[in-house]
NUMARSE-877253 format. One record per residue: residue number from 0; z, x, y negated of N, C-alpha, C, CB in turn; residue in one letter. Coordinates in pm, whole numbers, plus 32768, in hexadecimal, padded with zeros to 4 digits. Glycine has a CB too. Layout:
% NUMARSE-877253
{atom NUM,{Z,X,Y},{Z,X,Y},{Z,X,Y},{Z,X,Y},'A'};
...
END
This chain:
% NUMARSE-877253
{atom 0,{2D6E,7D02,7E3F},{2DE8,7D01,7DEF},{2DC9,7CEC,7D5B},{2E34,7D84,7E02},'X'};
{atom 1,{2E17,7CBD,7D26},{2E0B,7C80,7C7E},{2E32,7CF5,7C34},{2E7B,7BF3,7C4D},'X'};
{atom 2,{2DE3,7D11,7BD4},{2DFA,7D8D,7B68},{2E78,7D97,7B46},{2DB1,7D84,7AE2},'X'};
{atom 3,{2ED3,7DD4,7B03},{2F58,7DCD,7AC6},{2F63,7E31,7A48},{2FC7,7DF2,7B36},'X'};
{atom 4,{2F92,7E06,7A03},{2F85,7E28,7967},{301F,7E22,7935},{2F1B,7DAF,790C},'X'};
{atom 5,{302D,7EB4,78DC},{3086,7EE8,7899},{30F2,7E82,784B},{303D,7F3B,7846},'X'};
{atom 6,{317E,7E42,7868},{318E,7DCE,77FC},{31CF,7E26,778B},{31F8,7D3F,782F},'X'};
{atom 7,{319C,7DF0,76F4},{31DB,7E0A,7693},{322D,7DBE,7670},{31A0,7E20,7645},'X'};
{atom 8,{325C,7D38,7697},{32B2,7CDA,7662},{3306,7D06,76AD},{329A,7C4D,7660},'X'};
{atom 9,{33A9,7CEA,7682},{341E,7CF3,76E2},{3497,7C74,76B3},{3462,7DA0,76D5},'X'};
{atom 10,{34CD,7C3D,7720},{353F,7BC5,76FB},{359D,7BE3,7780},{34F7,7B05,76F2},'X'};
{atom 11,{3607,7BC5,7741},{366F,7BD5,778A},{3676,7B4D,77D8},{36E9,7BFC,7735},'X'};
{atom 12,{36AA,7B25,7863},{3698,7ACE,7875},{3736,7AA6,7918},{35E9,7AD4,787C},'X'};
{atom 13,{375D,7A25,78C5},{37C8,7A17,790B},{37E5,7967,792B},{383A,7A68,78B7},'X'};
{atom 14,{383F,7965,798D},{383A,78CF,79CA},{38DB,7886,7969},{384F,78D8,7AB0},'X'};
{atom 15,{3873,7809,7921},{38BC,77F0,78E1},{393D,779D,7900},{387C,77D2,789C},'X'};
{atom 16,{3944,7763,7994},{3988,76FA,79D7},{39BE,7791,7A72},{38F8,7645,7A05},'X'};
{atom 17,{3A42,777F,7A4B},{3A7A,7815,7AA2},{3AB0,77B4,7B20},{3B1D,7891,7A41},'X'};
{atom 18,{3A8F,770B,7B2E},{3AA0,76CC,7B9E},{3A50,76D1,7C15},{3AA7,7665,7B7F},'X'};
{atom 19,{39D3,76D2,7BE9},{395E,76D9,7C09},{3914,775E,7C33},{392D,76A4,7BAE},'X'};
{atom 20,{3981,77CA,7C25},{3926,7867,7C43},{38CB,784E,7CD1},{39AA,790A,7C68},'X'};
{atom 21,{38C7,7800,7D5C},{387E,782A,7DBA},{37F1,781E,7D73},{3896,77DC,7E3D},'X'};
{atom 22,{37D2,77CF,7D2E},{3762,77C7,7D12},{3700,77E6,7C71},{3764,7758,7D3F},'X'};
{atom 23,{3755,785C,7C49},{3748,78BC,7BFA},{36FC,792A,7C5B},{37D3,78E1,7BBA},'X'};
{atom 24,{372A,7951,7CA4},{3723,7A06,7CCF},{36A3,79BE,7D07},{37B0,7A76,7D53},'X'};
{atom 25,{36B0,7965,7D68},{3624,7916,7DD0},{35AA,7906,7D70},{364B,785A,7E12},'X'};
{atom 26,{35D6,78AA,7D14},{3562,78B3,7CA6},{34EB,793C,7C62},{35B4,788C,7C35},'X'};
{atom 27,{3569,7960,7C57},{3534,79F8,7C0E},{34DD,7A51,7C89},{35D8,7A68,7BD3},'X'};
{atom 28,{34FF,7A66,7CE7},{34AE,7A8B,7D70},{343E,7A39,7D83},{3502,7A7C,7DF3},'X'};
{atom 29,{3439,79FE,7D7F},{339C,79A9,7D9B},{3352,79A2,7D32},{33A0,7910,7DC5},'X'};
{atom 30,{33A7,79A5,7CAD},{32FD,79C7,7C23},{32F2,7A5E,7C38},{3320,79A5,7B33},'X'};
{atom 31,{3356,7A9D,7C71},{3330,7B4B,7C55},{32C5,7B48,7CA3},{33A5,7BD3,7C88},'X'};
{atom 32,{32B6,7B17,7D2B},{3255,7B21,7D90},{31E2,7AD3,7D78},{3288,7B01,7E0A},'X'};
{atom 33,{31DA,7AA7,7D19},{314D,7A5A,7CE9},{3118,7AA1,7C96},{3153,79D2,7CA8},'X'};
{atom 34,{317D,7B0F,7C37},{3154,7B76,7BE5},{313A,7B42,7B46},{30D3,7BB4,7C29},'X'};
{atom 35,{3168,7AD3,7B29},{316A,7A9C,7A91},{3174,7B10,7A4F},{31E1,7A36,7A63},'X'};
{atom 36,{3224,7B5E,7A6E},{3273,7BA1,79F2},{3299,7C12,7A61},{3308,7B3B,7996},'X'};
{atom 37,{32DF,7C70,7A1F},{32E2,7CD6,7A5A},{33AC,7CD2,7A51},{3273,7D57,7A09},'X'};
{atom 38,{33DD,7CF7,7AB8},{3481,7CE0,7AD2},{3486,7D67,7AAE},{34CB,7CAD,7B76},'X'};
{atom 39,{3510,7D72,7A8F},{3545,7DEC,7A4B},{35ED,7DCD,7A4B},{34FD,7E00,79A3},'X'};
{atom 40,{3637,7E1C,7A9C},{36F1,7E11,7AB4},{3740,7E98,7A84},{371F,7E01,7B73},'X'};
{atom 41,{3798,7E6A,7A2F},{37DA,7ECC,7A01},{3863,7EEB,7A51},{37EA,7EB0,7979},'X'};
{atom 42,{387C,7F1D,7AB9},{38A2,7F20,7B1E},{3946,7F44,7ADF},{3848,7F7D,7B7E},'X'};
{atom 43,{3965,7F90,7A58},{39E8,7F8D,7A60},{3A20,7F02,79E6},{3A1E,8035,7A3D},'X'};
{atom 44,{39CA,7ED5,79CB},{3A08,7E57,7981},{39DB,7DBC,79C7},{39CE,7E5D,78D9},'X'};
{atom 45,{3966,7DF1,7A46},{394A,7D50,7A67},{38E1,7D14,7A24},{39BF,7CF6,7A44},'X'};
{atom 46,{38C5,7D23,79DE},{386C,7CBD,797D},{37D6,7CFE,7990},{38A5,7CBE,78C2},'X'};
{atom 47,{3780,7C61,79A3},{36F1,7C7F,79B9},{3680,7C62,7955},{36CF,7C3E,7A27},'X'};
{atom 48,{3629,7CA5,7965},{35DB,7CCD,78DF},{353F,7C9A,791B},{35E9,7D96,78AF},'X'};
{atom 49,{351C,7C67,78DD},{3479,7C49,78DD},{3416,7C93,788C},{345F,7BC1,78B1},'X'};
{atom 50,{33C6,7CB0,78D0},{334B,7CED,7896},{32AB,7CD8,789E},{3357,7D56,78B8},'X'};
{atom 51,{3269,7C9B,7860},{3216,7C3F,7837},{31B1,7C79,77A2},{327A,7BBB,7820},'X'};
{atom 52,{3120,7C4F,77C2},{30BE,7C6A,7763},{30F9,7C39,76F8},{303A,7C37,777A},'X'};
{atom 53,{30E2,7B9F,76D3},{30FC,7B57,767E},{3153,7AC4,7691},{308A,7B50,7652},'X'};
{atom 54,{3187,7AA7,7619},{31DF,7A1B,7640},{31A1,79B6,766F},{3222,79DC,75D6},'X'};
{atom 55,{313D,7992,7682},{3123,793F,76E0},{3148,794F,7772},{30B0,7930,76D6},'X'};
{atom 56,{3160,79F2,77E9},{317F,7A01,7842},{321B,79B4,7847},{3165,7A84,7857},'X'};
{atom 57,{3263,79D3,77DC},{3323,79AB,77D7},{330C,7908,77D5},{3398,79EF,7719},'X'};
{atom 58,{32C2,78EB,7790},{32C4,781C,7794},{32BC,77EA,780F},{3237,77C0,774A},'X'};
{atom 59,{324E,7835,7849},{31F8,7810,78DB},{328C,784C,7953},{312A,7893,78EF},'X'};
{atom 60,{32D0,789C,792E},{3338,78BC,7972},{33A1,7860,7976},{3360,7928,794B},'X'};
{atom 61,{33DC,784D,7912},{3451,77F7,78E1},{3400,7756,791B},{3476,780C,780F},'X'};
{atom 62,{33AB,7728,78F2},{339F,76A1,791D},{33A0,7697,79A3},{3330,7664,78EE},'X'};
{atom 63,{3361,76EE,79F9},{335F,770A,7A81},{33E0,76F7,7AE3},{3338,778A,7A84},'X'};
{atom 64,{343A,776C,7A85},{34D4,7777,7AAD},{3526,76DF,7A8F},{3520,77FC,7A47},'X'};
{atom 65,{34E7,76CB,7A2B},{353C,7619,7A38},{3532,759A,7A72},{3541,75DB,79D7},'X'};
{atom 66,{3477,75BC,7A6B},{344D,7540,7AC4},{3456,756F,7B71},{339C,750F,7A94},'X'};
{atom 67,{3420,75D0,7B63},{3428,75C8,7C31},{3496,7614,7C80},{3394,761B,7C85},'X'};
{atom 68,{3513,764C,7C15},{35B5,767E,7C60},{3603,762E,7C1E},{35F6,7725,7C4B},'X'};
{atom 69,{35BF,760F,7BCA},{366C,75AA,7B80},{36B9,75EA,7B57},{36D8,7556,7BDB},'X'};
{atom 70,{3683,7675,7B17},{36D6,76C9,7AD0},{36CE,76E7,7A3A},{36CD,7733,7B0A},'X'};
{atom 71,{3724,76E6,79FA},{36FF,76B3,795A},{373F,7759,7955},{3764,75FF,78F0},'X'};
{atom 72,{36EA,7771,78E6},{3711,7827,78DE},{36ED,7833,7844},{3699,78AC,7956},'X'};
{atom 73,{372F,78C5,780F},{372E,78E7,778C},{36EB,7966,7790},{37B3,78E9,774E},'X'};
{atom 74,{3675,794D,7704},{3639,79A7,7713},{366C,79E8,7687},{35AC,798B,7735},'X'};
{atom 75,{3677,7A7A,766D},{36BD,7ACA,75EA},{362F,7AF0,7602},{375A,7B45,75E3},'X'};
{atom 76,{360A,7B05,7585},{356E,7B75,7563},{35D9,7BFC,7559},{34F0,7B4E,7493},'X'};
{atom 77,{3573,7C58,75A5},{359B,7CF3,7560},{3537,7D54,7525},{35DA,7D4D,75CB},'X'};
{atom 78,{34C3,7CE7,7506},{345F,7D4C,74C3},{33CF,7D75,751B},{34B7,7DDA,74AA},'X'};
{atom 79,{33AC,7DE0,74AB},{332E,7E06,74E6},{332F,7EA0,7513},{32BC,7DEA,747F},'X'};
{atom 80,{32D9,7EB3,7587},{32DA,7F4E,759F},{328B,7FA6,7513},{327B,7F6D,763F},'X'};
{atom 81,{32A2,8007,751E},{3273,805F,7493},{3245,80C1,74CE},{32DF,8090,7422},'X'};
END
Protein backbone atom coordinates (compact mmCIF):
# COMPACT_ATOMS: atom_id res chain seq x y z
CA UNK A 1 0.00 0.00 0.00
CA UNK A 2 1.20 3.64 -0.84
CA UNK A 3 2.06 5.90 2.19
CA UNK A 4 -0.64 8.67 2.74
CA UNK A 5 0.14 11.99 4.05
CA UNK A 6 -1.69 14.71 6.00
CA UNK A 7 -3.19 17.41 3.20
CA UNK A 8 -2.63 20.97 4.18
CA UNK A 9 -4.06 22.50 1.06
CA UNK A 10 -7.91 22.70 0.85
CA UNK A 11 -10.30 23.84 -2.39
CA UNK A 12 -13.65 23.67 -2.66
CA UNK A 13 -14.57 21.89 -5.60
CA UNK A 14 -17.70 21.83 -7.84
CA UNK A 15 -19.06 20.80 -11.42
CA UNK A 16 -19.11 23.63 -13.43
CA UNK A 17 -21.60 22.36 -16.34
CA UNK A 18 -24.94 21.17 -14.00
CA UNK A 19 -25.81 19.29 -17.60
CA UNK A 20 -23.26 17.06 -17.34
CA UNK A 21 -23.45 15.97 -13.44
CA UNK A 22 -23.22 11.93 -14.38
CA UNK A 23 -19.86 12.48 -14.92
CA UNK A 24 -18.88 14.74 -12.12
CA UNK A 25 -19.74 12.35 -9.10
CA UNK A 26 -18.05 9.22 -11.59
CA UNK A 27 -15.04 11.30 -12.04
CA UNK A 28 -14.45 12.24 -8.59
CA UNK A 29 -14.72 8.35 -7.48
CA UNK A 30 -12.07 7.10 -9.54
CA UNK A 31 -9.25 9.93 -8.65
CA UNK A 32 -10.39 9.33 -4.91
CA UNK A 33 -9.48 5.62 -5.54
CA UNK A 34 -6.19 6.32 -7.09
CA UNK A 35 -5.64 8.50 -3.96
CA UNK A 36 -4.31 11.90 -5.70
CA UNK A 37 -6.48 14.14 -3.14
CA UNK A 38 -8.27 13.34 -0.30
CA UNK A 39 -12.54 13.82 -0.69
CA UNK A 40 -14.18 15.59 1.98
CA UNK A 41 -18.55 16.22 1.86
CA UNK A 42 -20.26 18.60 3.75
CA UNK A 43 -23.27 16.67 4.05
CA UNK A 44 -25.70 19.57 5.10
CA UNK A 45 -24.78 22.01 2.29
CA UNK A 46 -23.57 19.40 -0.44
CA UNK A 47 -20.47 20.83 -1.42
CA UNK A 48 -17.13 18.88 -1.80
CA UNK A 49 -13.86 19.75 -0.52
CA UNK A 50 -10.42 18.53 -1.55
CA UNK A 51 -7.58 17.88 0.41
CA UNK A 52 -4.18 17.72 -0.93
CA UNK A 53 -0.28 18.32 0.04
CA UNK A 54 0.34 20.90 -2.44
CA UNK A 55 -1.12 22.62 -5.67
CA UNK A 56 0.28 20.62 -7.90
CA UNK A 57 -2.13 17.54 -6.50
CA UNK A 58 -5.48 20.21 -7.56
CA UNK A 59 -3.87 20.81 -11.34
CA UNK A 60 -3.19 17.03 -11.71
CA UNK A 61 -6.91 16.72 -10.46
CA UNK A 62 -8.72 19.30 -12.45
CA UNK A 63 -6.88 18.36 -15.76
CA UNK A 64 -7.74 14.75 -15.13
CA UNK A 65 -11.47 15.68 -14.41
CA UNK A 66 -11.57 17.45 -17.80
CA UNK A 67 -9.62 15.44 -19.93
CA UNK A 68 -10.80 11.82 -19.01
CA UNK A 69 -14.85 12.76 -17.60
CA UNK A 70 -15.44 15.70 -19.56
CA UNK A 71 -16.12 17.48 -16.59
CA UNK A 72 -15.08 21.09 -16.36
CA UNK A 73 -15.24 21.98 -12.54
CA UNK A 74 -14.49 25.03 -10.24
CA UNK A 75 -12.02 25.04 -7.99
CA UNK A 76 -12.49 28.03 -4.85
CA UNK A 77 -9.11 27.84 -2.71
CA UNK A 78 -9.99 27.71 1.03
CA UNK A 79 -6.60 27.87 2.37
CA UNK A 80 -4.16 26.22 4.41
CA UNK A 81 -4.47 23.91 7.49
CA UNK A 82 -2.87 25.74 10.60
Amino acid sequence: PLPTFTPENFMKVSDKNVMKQQSFPKGIERLMQAGAVQLYKNYQTGEYMLGAVGQLQFEVFKHRMEGEYNAEVVMTPMGKKT
